[in-house]
C-alpha positions as CSV (number, residue, x, y, z in Angstrom):
1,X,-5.5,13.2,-1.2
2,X,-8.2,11.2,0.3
3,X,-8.1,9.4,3.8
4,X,-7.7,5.8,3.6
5,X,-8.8,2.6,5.2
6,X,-6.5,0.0,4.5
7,X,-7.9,-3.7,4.5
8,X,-4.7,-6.6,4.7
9,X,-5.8,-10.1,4.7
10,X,-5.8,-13.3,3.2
11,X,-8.3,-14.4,0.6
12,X,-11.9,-13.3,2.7
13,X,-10.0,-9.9,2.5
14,X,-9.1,-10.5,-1.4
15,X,-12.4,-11.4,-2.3
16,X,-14.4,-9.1,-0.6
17,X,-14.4,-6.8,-3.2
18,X,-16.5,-9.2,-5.2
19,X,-20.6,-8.4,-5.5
20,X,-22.1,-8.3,-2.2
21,X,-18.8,-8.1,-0.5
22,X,-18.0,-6.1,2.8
23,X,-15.1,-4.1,1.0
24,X,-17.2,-3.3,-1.6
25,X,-19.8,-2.1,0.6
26,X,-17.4,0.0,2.5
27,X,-16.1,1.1,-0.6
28,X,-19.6,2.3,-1.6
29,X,-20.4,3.5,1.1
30,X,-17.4,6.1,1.6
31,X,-17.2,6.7,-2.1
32,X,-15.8,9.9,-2.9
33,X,-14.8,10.6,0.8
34,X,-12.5,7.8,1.3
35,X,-10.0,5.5,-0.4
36,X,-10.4,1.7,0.5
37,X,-7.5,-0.1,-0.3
38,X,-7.4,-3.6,-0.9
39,X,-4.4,-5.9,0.4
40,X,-5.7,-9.0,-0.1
41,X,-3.8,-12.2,-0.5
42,X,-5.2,-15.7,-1.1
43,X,-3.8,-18.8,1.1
44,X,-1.5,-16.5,2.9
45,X,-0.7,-16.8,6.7
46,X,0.4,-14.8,8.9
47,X,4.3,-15.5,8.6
48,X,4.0,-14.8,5.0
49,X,2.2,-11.4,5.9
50,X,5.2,-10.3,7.5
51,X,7.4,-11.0,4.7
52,X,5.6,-8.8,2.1
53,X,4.3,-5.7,4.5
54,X,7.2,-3.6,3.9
55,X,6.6,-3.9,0.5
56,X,2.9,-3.7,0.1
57,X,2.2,-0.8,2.0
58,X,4.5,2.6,1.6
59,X,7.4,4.0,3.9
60,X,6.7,6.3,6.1
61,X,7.9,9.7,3.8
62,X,6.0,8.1,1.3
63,X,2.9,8.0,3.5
64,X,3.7,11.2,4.6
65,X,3.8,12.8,1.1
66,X,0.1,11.2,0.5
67,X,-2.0,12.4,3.1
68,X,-2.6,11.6,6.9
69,X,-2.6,8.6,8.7
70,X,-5.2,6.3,7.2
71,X,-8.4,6.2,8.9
72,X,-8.5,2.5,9.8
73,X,-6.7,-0.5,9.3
74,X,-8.3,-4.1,9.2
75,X,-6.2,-7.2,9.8
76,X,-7.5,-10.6,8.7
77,X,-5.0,-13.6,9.2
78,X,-5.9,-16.8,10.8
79,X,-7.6,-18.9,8.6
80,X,-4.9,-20.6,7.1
81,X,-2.5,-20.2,9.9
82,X,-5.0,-22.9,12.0
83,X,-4.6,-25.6,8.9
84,X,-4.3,-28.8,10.5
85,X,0.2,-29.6,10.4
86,X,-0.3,-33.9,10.0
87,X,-3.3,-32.9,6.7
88,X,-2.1,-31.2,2.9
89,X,-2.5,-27.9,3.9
90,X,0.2,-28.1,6.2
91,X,2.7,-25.9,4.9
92,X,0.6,-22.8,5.7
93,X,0.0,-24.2,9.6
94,X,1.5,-22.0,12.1
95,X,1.7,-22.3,15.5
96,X,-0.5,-20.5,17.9
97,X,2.8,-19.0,19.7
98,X,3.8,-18.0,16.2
99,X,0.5,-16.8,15.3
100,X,0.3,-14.1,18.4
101,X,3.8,-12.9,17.6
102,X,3.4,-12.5,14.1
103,X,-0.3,-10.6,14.6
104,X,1.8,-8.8,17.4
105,X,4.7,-7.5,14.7
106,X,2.0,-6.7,12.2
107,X,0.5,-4.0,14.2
108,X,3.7,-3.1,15.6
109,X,4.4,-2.3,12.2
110,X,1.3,0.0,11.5
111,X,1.4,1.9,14.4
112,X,5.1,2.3,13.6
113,X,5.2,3.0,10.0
114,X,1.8,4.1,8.8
Protein backbone atom coordinates (compact mmCIF):
# COMPACT_ATOMS: atom_id res chain seq x y z
CA UNK A 1 0.00 0.00 0.00
CA UNK A 2 0.87 3.51 -0.66
CA UNK A 3 1.47 6.33 2.06
CA UNK A 4 -1.23 8.68 2.42
CA UNK A 5 -1.91 12.31 3.08
CA UNK A 6 -5.24 12.78 4.24
CA UNK A 7 -7.03 16.27 3.46
CA UNK A 8 -10.44 16.88 5.97
CA UNK A 9 -12.26 20.00 5.43
CA UNK A 10 -15.20 21.72 4.52
CA UNK A 11 -15.98 22.76 0.97
CA UNK A 12 -12.27 24.73 0.03
CA UNK A 13 -11.07 21.17 0.96
CA UNK A 14 -14.01 19.46 -1.24
CA UNK A 15 -13.40 21.50 -4.08
CA UNK A 16 -9.85 21.51 -4.33
CA UNK A 17 -9.75 18.67 -6.35
CA UNK A 18 -11.33 20.77 -9.11
CA UNK A 19 -8.86 22.13 -12.19
CA UNK A 20 -6.22 24.19 -10.75
CA UNK A 21 -6.89 23.04 -7.34
CA UNK A 22 -4.25 22.59 -4.41
CA UNK A 23 -5.36 18.77 -3.92
CA UNK A 24 -5.11 18.23 -7.33
CA UNK A 25 -1.83 19.60 -7.51
CA UNK A 26 -0.65 17.64 -4.67
CA UNK A 27 -2.17 14.79 -6.08
CA UNK A 28 -0.16 15.29 -9.27
CA UNK A 29 2.55 15.95 -7.91
CA UNK A 30 2.91 12.70 -5.68
CA UNK A 31 1.22 10.55 -8.27
CA UNK A 32 2.26 7.08 -8.08
CA UNK A 33 4.12 7.64 -4.70
CA UNK A 34 1.37 8.71 -2.64
CA UNK A 35 -2.36 8.42 -2.07
CA UNK A 36 -4.21 11.82 -1.40
CA UNK A 37 -7.38 11.37 0.06
CA UNK A 38 -10.06 13.64 -0.12
CA UNK A 39 -12.45 14.33 2.94
CA UNK A 40 -14.09 17.14 1.88
CA UNK A 41 -17.47 18.32 3.10
CA UNK A 42 -19.39 21.39 1.89
CA UNK A 43 -21.00 23.86 4.65
CA UNK A 44 -19.68 21.75 7.40
CA UNK A 45 -18.34 23.18 10.74
CA UNK A 46 -16.39 22.04 12.99
CA UNK A 47 -19.00 20.39 15.39
CA UNK A 48 -20.31 18.55 12.57
CA UNK A 49 -16.64 17.30 11.82
CA UNK A 50 -16.63 15.63 14.90
CA UNK A 51 -19.68 13.84 14.45
CA UNK A 52 -18.69 12.05 11.13
CA UNK A 53 -14.65 11.40 11.92
CA UNK A 54 -15.14 8.11 13.23
CA UNK A 55 -16.82 7.16 10.40
CA UNK A 56 -15.01 8.80 7.55
CA UNK A 57 -11.62 7.78 8.35
CA UNK A 58 -10.78 3.92 9.35
CA UNK A 59 -10.14 2.28 12.96
CA UNK A 60 -7.10 1.91 13.97
CA UNK A 61 -6.69 -2.17 12.85
CA UNK A 62 -8.09 -1.08 9.90
CA UNK A 63 -5.41 1.51 9.38
CA UNK A 64 -3.04 -0.82 10.49
CA UNK A 65 -3.90 -3.56 7.93
CA UNK A 66 -3.35 -0.66 5.16
CA UNK A 67 -0.07 0.58 5.55
CA UNK A 68 1.72 3.13 8.02
CA UNK A 69 0.73 6.10 9.47
CA UNK A 70 -0.27 8.59 6.72
CA UNK A 71 2.21 10.99 5.81
CA UNK A 72 0.29 14.20 6.64
CA UNK A 73 -2.97 15.26 7.65
CA UNK A 74 -4.60 18.73 6.71
CA UNK A 75 -7.38 20.18 8.71
CA UNK A 76 -9.51 22.92 7.21
CA UNK A 77 -12.59 24.11 9.49
CA UNK A 78 -13.42 27.61 10.26
CA UNK A 79 -15.02 29.12 7.56
CA UNK A 80 -18.44 28.37 8.36
CA UNK A 81 -17.94 28.02 12.01
CA UNK A 82 -17.27 32.17 12.01
CA UNK A 83 -20.89 32.71 10.21
CA UNK A 84 -22.41 35.57 11.78
CA UNK A 85 -25.30 33.81 14.82
CA UNK A 86 -28.12 37.08 14.40
CA UNK A 87 -27.62 36.47 9.94
CA UNK A 88 -29.19 33.03 7.83
CA UNK A 89 -26.22 31.16 8.10
CA UNK A 90 -26.54 30.94 11.66
CA UNK A 91 -27.07 27.46 12.23
CA UNK A 92 -23.45 26.53 11.24
CA UNK A 93 -22.04 29.50 13.74
CA UNK A 94 -20.02 28.14 16.52
CA UNK A 95 -18.52 29.75 19.14
CA UNK A 96 -14.87 30.54 19.32
CA UNK A 97 -14.61 28.46 22.72
CA UNK A 98 -16.36 25.77 20.84
CA UNK A 99 -14.37 26.19 17.83
CA UNK A 100 -10.76 25.55 19.89
CA UNK A 101 -12.20 22.50 21.60
CA UNK A 102 -13.63 20.95 18.66
CA UNK A 103 -10.13 21.66 16.45
CA UNK A 104 -8.56 20.46 19.76
CA UNK A 105 -10.63 16.83 19.78
CA UNK A 106 -10.00 16.60 16.02
CA UNK A 107 -6.39 16.22 16.26
CA UNK A 108 -6.71 14.42 19.50
CA UNK A 109 -8.36 12.06 17.43
CA UNK A 110 -5.61 11.67 14.63
CA UNK A 111 -2.80 11.42 16.70
CA UNK A 112 -4.91 8.91 18.63
CA UNK A 113 -6.41 6.79 15.98
CA UNK A 114 -4.56 7.20 12.73
Amino acid sequence: MRPKIYLFGDSITEESFCDGGWGASLAHHFSRTVDVVLRGYSGYNTRWALKVLDRVFPPEKEAASGGATPLAVTVFFGANDACLPDRCAAFQHVPVDEYKHNLRSIFSFFKCAI
